[in-house]
C-alpha positions in Angstrom: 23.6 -36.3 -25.5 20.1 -35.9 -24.7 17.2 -38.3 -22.3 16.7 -40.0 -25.1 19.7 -41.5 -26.1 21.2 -41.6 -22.7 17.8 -44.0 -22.1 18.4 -46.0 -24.8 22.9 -46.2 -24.2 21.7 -47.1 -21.1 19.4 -50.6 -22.1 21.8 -51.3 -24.6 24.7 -51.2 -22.2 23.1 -53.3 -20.0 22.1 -55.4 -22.2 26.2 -55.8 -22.9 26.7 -56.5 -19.6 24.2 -59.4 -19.4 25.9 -60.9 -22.3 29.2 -60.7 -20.6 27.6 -62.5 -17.4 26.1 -65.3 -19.6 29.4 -66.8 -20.5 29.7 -69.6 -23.3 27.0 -68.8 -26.0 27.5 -70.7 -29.1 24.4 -70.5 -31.4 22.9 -69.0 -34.1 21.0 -66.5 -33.3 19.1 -63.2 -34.9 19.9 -59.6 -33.2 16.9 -57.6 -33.4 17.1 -53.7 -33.1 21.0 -53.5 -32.2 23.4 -51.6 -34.5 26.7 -52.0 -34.1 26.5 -52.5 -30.0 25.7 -55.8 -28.2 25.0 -57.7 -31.4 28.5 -57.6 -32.4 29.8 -58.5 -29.2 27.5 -62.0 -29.6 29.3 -62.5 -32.8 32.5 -63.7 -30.9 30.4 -66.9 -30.4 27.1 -66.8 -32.8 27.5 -68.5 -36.0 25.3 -66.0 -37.6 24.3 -62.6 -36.8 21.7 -60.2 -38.4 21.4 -56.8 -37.0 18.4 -54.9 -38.1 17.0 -51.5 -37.9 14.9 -49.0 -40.3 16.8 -46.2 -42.2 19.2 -46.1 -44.7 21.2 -43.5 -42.8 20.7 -45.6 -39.7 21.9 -48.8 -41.1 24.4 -47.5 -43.1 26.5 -46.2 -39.3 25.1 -50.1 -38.5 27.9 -51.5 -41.1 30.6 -48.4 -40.8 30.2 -49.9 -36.9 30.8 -53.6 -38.3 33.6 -52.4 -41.1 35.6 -50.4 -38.0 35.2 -53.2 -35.5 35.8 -56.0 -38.3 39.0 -57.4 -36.5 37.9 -58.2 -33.4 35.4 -60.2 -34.9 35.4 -64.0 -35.8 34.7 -63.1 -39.4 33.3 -60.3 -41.1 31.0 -62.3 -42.8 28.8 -63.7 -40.0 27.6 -60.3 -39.3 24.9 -59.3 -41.8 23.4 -55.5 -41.8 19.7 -56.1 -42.6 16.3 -53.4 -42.7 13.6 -54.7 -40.4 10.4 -53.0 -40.8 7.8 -53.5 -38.0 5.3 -52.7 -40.2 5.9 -54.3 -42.7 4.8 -58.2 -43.2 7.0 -61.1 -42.3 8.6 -62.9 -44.6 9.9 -59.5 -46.5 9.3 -59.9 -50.3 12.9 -61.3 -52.0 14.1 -59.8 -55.7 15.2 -63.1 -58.2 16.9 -59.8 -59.6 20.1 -59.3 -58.2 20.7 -56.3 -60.1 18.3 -54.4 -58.8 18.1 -56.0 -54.9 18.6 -52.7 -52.5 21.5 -52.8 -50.2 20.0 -54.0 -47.2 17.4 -56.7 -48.2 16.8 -59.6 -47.5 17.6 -63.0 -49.7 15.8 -66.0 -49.3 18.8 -68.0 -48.3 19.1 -65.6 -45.0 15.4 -65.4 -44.6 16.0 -69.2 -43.7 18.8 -68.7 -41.6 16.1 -66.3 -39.2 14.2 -69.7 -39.0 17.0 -71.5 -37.9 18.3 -68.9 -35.1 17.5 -69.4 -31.4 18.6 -66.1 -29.7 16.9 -62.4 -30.4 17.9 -59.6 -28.9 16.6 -56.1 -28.4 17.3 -53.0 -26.8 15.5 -49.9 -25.8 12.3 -50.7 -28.1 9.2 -49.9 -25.9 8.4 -46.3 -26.2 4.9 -46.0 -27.5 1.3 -48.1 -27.7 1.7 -48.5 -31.4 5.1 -49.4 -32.3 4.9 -52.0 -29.1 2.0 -53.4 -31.1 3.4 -53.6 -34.5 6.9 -55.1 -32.7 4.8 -58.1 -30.9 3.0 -58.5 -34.3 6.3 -59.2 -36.2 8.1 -61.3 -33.5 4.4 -63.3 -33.3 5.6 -63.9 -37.2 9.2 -64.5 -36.8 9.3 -66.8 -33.6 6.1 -68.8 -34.4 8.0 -70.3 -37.6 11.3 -72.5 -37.5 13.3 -73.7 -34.5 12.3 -72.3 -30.9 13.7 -68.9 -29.7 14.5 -67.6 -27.0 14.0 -63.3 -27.6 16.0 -60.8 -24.1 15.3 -57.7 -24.1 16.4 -54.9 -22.3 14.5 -51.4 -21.7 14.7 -48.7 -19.7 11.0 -46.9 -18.9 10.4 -43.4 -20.7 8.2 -41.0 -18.5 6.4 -38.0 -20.3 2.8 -36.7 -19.3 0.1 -38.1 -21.2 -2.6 -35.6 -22.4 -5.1 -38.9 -22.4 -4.2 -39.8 -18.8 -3.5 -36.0 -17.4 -0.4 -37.6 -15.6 3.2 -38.8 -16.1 3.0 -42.1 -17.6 5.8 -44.6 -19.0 5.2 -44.7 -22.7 4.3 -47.9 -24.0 5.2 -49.6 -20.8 1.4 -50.8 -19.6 0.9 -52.2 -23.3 3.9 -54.3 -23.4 3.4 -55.9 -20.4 -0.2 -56.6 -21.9 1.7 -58.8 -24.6 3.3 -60.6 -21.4 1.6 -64.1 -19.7 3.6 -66.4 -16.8 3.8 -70.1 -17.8 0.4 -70.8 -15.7 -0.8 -68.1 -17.8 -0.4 -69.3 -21.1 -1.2 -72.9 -19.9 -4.9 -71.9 -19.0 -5.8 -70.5 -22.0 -8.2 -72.7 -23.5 -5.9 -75.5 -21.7 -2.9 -74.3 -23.3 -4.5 -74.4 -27.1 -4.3 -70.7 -27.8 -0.6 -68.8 -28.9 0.7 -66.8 -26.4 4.1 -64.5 -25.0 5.4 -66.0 -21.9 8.0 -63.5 -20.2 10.2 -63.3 -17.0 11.6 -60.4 -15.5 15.5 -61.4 -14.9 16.4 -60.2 -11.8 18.8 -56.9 -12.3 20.5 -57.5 -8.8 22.2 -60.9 -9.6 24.0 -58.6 -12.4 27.1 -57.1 -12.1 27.7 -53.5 -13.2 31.3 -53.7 -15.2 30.6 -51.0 -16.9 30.8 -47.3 -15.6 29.3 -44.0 -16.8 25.6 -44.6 -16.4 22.8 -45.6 -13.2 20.8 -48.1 -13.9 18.4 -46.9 -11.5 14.7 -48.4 -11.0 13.7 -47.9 -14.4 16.2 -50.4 -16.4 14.7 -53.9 -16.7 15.7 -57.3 -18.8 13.1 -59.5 -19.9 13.2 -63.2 -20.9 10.6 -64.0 -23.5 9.5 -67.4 -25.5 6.4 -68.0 -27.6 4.2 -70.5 -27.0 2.5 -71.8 -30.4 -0.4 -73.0 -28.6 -1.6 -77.2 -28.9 -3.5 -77.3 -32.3 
C-alpha cells in the first residue's frame, strides 16, 4: 500500500469511527465520494443511501463491496451505486430510454431523493486547487436545492513540494479552507444576503480511536459544513 492510499484508509477510517461515536442516525441522507466503506455502515440506519464516485472500474468494486456486504445491511436496496462527476453539471441529464440508460446513472426519481437527503459525507477529497474548486462548485448545486444538509468530511493533508511555491505545501489544503466562512462570517456579508460555506473543525480529541492499524497524527481533520443560501 502506498502514501496515497494509506492517506486516504486513513480519512475514511476515521471518518468510520465518528459515525460509530454519533450514535442514533436515522435519516436520509446522500454519501458523497465513499465506496463500499463508511457509507455502508450509515445504511444500518439511513433510509437511503447513494454512494458515488467516477469510473466504471471504480464503481463497479463500489457494488461488488455492496453485493459481498449485502447481509449485514437493512436491505440491499437502500444502497444505490451512482457516478458523480465533479465536472460535470448538477442535475445530471436523465434517459426516458431505459434501454439504453448506462449502469450507473441517474433516474429522475433518485435525483429527487438527493433533494430530500440531509447528511453528505466525504472522505479524503482535498488533494489539489482544481478538483477542490470543481467539488465546492457541485455541492454549491446539490445543497442549495431541496431540504437543508448537513455535508462531514474527513481528510487527511497531502504534503509534496510545489514548483510554484519552491516549498512543501499541503495540496489543495489553503484553497479549501478558502471555500470555508464561521457563522459571523457568512452573516456579514452584505448582512447575510450573499450564499456562503459555513464550516467547523470537529475537535479530533473528543474522538475515540476504536480502530487500530493507523496514527491519526496532526494531519487528519473532520469538518462540519452547511450552506447558507443567503436572504434574497
Amino acid at each position: 500500500m502506498d502514501l496515497q492510499q494509506k492517506r486516504q484508509l486513513n480519512a475514511t477510517r476515521f471518518l468510520k469511527v465518528w459515525l460509530h461515536v454519533d450514535e442514533g442516525i436515522d435519516i436520509e441522507f446522500f454519501a458523497l465520494s465513499l465506496p463500499g466503506l463508511a457509507g455502508m455502515l450509515l445504511a444500518h440506519a439511513a433510509k437511503t443511501v447513494f454512494l458515488t464516485d467516477h469510473g466504471d472500474q471504480i464503481l463497479e468494486n463500489c457494488l461488488k463491496n455492496v453485493q459481498l456486504n449485502s447481509g449485514v445491511l437493512n436491505h440491499q436496496k437502500v444502497v444505490y451505486v451512482r457516478e458523480l462527476d465533479w465536472t460535470h453539471p448538477w442535475p445530471p441529464k436523465v434517459s426516458s430510454d431505459l434501454a439504453t440508460q448506462e449502469r450507473f446513472s441517474w433516474s429522475s426519481s433518485e435525483l429527487e431523493e438527493v433533494q430530500k437527503a440531509s447528511l453528505l459525507l466525504a472522505a479524503d477529497v482535498i488533494y489539489s486547487d482544481d478538483l477542490t474548486d470543481v467539488l465546492f462548485g457541485i455541492l454549491e448545486r446539490i445543497m442549495s436545492q431541496g431540504s437543508e444538509k448537513v455535508l462531514y468530511l474527513a481528510l487527511e493533508k497531502r504534503y509534496n513540494f510545489s514548483l510554484d511555491d519552491l516549498d512543501v505545501v499541503a495540496n489543495g489544503y489553503l484553497n479549501f479552507r478558502s471555500y470555508l466562512k464561521d457563522d459571523s462570517e457568512c452573516e456579514g456579508l452584505e448582512l447575510g444576503s450573499l450564499p456562503c460555506f459555513m464550516g467547523k473543525c470537529i475537535d479530533v480529541a473528543e474522538i475515540p480511536q476504536y480502530v487500530g492499524g493507523y496514527d491519526r497524527g496532526d494531519d487528519v481533520e473532520l469538518w462540519e459544513i452547511r450552506y447558507s443560501k443567503g436572504k434574497l
